[in-house]
Backbone as XML, in Angstrom:
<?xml version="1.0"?>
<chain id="A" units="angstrom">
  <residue number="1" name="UNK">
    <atom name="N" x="-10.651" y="10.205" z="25.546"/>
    <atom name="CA" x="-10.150" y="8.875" z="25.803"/>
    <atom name="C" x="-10.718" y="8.357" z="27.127"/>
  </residue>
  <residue number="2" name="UNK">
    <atom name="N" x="-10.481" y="7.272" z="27.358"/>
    <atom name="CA" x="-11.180" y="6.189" z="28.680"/>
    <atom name="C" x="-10.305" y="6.426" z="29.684"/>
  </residue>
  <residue number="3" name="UNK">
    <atom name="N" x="-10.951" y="7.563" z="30.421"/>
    <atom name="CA" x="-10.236" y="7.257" z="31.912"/>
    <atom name="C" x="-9.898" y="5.962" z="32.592"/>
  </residue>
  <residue number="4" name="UNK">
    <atom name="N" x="-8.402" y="5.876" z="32.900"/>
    <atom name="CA" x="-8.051" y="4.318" z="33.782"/>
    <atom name="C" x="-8.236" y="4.756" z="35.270"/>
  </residue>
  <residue number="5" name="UNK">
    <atom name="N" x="-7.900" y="5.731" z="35.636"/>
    <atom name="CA" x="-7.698" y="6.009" z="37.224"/>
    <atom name="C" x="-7.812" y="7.859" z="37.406"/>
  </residue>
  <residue number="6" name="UNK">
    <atom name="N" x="-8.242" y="7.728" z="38.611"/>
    <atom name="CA" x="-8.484" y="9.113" z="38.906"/>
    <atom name="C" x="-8.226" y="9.295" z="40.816"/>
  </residue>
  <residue number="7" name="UNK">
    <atom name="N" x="-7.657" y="10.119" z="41.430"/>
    <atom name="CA" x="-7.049" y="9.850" z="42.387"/>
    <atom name="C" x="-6.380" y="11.069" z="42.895"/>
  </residue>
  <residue number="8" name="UNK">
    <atom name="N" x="-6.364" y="11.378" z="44.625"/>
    <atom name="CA" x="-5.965" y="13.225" z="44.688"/>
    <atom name="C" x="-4.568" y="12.753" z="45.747"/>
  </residue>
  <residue number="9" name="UNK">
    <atom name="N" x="-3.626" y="13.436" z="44.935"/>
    <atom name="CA" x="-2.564" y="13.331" z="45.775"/>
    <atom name="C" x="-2.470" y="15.003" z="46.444"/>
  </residue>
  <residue number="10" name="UNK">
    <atom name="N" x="-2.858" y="14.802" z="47.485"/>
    <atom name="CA" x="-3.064" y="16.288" z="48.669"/>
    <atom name="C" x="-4.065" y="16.662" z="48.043"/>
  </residue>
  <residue number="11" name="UNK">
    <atom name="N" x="-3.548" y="18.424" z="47.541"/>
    <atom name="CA" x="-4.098" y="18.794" z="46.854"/>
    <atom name="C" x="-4.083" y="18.555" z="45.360"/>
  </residue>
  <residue number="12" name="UNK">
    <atom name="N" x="-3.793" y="17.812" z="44.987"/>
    <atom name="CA" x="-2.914" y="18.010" z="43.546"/>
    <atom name="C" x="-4.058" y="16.585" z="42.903"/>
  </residue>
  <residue number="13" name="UNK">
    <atom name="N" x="-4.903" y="16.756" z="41.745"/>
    <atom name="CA" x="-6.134" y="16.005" z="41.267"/>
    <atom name="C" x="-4.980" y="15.472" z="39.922"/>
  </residue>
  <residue number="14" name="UNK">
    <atom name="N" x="-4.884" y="13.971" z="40.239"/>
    <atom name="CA" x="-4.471" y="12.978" z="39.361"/>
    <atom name="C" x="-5.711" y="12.730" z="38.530"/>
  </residue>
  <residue number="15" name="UNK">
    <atom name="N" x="-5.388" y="12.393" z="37.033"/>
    <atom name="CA" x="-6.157" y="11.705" z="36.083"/>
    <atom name="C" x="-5.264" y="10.765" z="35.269"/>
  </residue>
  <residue number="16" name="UNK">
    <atom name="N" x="-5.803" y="9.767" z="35.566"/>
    <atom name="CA" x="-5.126" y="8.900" z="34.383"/>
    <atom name="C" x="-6.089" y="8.708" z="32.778"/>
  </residue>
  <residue number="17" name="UNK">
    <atom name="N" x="-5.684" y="8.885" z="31.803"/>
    <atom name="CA" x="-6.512" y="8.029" z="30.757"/>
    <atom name="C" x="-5.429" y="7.349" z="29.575"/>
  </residue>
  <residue number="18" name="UNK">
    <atom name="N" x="-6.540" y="6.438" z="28.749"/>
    <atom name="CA" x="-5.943" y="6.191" z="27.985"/>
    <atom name="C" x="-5.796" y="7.056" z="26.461"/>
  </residue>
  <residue number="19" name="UNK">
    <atom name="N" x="-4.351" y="6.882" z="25.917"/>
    <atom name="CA" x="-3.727" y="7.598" z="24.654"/>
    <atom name="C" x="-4.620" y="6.837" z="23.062"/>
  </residue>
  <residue number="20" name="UNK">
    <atom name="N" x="-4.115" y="7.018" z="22.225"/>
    <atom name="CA" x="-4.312" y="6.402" z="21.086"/>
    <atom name="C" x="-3.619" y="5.523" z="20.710"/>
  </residue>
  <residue number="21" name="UNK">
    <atom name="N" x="-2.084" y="5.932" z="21.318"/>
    <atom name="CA" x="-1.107" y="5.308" z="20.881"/>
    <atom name="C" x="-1.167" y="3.645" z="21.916"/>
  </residue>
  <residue number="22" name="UNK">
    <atom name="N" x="-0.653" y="2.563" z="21.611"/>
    <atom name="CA" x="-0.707" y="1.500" z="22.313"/>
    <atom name="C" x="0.045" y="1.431" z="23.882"/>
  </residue>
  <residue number="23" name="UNK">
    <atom name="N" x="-0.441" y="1.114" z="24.668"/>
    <atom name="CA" x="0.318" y="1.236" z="25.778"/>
    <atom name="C" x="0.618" y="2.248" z="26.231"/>
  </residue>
  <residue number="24" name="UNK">
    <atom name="N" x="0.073" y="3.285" z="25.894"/>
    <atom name="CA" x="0.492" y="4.581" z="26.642"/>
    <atom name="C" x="-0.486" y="5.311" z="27.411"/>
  </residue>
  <residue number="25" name="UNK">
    <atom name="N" x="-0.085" y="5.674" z="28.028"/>
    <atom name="CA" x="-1.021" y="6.797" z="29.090"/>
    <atom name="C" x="-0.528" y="7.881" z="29.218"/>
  </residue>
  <residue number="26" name="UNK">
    <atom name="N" x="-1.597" y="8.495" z="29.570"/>
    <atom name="CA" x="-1.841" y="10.195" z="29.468"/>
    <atom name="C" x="-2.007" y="10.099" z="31.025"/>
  </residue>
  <residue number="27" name="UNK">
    <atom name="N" x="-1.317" y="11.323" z="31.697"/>
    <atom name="CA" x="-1.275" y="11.623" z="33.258"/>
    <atom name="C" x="-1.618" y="13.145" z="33.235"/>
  </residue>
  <residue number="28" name="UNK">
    <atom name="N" x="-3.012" y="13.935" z="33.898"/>
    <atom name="CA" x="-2.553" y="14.709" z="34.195"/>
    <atom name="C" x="-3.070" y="15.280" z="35.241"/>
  </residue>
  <residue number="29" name="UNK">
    <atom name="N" x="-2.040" y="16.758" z="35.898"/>
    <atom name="CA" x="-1.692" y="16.849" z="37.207"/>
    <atom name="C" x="-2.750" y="18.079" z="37.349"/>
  </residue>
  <residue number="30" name="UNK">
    <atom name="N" x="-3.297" y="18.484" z="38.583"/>
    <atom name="CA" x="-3.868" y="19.804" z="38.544"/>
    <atom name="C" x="-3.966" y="20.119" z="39.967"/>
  </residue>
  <residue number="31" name="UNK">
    <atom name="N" x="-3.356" y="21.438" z="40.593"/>
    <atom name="CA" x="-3.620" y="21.823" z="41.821"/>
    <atom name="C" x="-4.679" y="22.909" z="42.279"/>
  </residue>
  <residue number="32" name="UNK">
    <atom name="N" x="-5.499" y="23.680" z="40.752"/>
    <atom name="CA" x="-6.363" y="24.586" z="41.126"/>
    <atom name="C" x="-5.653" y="25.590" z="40.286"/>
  </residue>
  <residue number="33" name="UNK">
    <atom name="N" x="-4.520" y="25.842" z="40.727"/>
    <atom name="CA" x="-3.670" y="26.657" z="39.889"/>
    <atom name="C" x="-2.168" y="26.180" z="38.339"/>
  </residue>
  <residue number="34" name="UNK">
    <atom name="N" x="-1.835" y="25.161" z="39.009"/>
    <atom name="CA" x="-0.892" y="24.735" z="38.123"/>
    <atom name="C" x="-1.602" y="23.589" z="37.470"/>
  </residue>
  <residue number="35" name="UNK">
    <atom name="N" x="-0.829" y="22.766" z="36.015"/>
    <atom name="CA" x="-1.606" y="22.342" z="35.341"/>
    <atom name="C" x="-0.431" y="21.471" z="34.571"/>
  </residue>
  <residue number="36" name="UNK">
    <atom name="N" x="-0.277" y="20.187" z="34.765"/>
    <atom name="CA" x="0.895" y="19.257" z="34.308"/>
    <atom name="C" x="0.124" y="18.274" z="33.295"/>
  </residue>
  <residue number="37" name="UNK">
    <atom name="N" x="1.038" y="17.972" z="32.356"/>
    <atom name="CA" x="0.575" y="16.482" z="31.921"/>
    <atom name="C" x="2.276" y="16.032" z="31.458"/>
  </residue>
  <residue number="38" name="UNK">
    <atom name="N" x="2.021" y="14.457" z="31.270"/>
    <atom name="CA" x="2.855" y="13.209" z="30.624"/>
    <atom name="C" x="2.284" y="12.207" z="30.243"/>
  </residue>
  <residue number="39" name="UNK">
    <atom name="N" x="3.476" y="11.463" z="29.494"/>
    <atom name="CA" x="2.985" y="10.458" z="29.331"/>
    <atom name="C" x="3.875" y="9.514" z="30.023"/>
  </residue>
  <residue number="40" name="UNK">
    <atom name="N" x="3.078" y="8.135" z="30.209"/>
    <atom name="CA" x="3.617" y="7.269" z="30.793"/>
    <atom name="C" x="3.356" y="5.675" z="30.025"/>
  </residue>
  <residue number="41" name="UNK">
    <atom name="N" x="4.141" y="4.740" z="30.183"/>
    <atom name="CA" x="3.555" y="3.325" z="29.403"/>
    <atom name="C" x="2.854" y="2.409" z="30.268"/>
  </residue>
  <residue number="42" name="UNK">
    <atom name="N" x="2.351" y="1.876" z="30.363"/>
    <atom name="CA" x="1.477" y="1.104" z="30.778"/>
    <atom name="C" x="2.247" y="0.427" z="31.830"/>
  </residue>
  <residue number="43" name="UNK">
    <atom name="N" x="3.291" y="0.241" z="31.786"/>
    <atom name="CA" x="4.399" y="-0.293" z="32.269"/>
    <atom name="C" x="4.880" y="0.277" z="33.736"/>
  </residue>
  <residue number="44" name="UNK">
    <atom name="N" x="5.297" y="1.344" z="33.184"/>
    <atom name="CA" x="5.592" y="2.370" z="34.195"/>
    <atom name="C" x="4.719" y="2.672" z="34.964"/>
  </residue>
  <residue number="45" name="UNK">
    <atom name="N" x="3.581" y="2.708" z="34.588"/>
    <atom name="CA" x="2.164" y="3.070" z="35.692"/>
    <atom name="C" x="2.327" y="2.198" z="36.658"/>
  </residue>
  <residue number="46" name="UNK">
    <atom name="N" x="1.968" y="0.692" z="36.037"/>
    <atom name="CA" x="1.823" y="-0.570" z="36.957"/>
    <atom name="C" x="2.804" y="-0.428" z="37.708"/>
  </residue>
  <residue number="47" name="UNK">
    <atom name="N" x="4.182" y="-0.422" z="37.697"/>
    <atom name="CA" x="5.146" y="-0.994" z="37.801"/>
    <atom name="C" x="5.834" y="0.600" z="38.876"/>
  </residue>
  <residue number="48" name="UNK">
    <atom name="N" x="5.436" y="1.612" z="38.659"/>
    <atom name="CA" x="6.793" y="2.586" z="39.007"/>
    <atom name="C" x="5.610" y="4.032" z="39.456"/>
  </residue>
  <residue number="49" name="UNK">
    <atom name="N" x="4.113" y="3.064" z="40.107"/>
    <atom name="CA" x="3.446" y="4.144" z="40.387"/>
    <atom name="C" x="3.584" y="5.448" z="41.629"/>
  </residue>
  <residue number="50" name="UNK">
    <atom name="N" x="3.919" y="4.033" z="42.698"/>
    <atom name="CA" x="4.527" y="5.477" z="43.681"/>
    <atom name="C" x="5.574" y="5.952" z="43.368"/>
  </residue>
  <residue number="51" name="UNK">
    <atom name="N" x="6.659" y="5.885" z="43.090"/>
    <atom name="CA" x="7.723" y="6.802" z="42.492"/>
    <atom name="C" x="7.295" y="8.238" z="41.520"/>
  </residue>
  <residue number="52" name="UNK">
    <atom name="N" x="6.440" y="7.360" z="40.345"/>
    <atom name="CA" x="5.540" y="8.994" z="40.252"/>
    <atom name="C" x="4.875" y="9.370" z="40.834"/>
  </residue>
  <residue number="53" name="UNK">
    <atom name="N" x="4.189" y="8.759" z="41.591"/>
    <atom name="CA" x="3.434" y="9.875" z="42.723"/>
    <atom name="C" x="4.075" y="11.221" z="43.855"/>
  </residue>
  <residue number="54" name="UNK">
    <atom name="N" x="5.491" y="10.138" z="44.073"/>
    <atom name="CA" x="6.547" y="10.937" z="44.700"/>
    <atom name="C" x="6.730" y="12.207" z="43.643"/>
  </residue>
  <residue number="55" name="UNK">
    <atom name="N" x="7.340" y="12.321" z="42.507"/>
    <atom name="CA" x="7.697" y="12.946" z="42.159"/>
    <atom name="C" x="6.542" y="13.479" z="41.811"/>
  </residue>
  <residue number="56" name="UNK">
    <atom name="N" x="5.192" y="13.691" z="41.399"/>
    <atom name="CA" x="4.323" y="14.810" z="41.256"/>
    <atom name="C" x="3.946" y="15.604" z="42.471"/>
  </residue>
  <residue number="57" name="UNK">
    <atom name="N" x="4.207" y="15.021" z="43.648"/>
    <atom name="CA" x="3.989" y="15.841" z="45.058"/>
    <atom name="C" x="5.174" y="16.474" z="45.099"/>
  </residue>
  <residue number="58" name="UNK">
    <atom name="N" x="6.599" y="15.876" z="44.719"/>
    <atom name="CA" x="7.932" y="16.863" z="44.704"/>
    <atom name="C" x="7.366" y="18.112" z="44.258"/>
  </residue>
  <residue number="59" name="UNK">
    <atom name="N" x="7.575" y="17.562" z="42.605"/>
    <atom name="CA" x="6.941" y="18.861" z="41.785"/>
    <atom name="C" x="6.097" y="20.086" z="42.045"/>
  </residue>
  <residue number="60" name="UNK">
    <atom name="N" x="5.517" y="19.204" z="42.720"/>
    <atom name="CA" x="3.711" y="20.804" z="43.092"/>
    <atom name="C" x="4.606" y="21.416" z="44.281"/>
  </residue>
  <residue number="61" name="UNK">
    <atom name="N" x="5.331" y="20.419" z="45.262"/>
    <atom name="CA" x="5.577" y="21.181" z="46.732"/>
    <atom name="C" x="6.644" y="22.212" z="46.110"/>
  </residue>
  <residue number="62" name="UNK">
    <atom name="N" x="7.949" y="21.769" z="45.226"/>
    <atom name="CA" x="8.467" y="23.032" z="44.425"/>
    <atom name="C" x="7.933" y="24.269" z="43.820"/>
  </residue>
  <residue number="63" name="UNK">
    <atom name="N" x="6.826" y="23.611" z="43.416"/>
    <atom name="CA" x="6.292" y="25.508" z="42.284"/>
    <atom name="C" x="5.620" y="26.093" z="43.413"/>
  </residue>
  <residue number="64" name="UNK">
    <atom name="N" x="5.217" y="25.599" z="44.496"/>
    <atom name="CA" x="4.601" y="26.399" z="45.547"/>
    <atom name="C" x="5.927" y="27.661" z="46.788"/>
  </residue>
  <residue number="65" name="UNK">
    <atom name="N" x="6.696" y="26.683" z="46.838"/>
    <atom name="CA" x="8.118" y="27.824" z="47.253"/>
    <atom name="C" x="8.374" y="28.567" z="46.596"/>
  </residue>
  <residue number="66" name="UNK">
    <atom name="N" x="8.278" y="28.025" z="45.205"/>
    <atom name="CA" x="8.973" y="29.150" z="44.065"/>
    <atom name="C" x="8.041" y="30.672" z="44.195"/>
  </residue>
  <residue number="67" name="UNK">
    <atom name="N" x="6.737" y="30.726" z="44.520"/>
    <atom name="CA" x="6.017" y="31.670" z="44.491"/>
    <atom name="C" x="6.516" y="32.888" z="45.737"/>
  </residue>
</chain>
């Protein structure tokens, strides 16, 4: 699919692309070691991007304590 955005939060390598489905996007997360994806709507990207950004830096800074 057509990458929309691509972008490194710290360490942690954002990809955005697009789904099949209408309006949806594919997100996914990668720190070298861990390996996330979601989906998101087109909506939510525009609209509610730093909030996920927050929460994918939550996320990574969690699985890294957990170790």
């Amino acid at each position: 699919m057509k990458e929309v955005a691509s972008y490194k939060l710290g360490k942690v390598q954002v990809t955005i692309t697009k789904t099949e489905k209408p309006n949806r996007l594919k997100v996914e997360c990668f720190d070298g070691e861990y390996h996330s994806e979601f989906s998101v709507s087109e909506y939510e990207f525009n609209n509610y991007r730093r909030l996920m950004n927050q929460r994918i830096t939550q996320a990574y800074a969690n699985a890294d304590e957990e170790e």
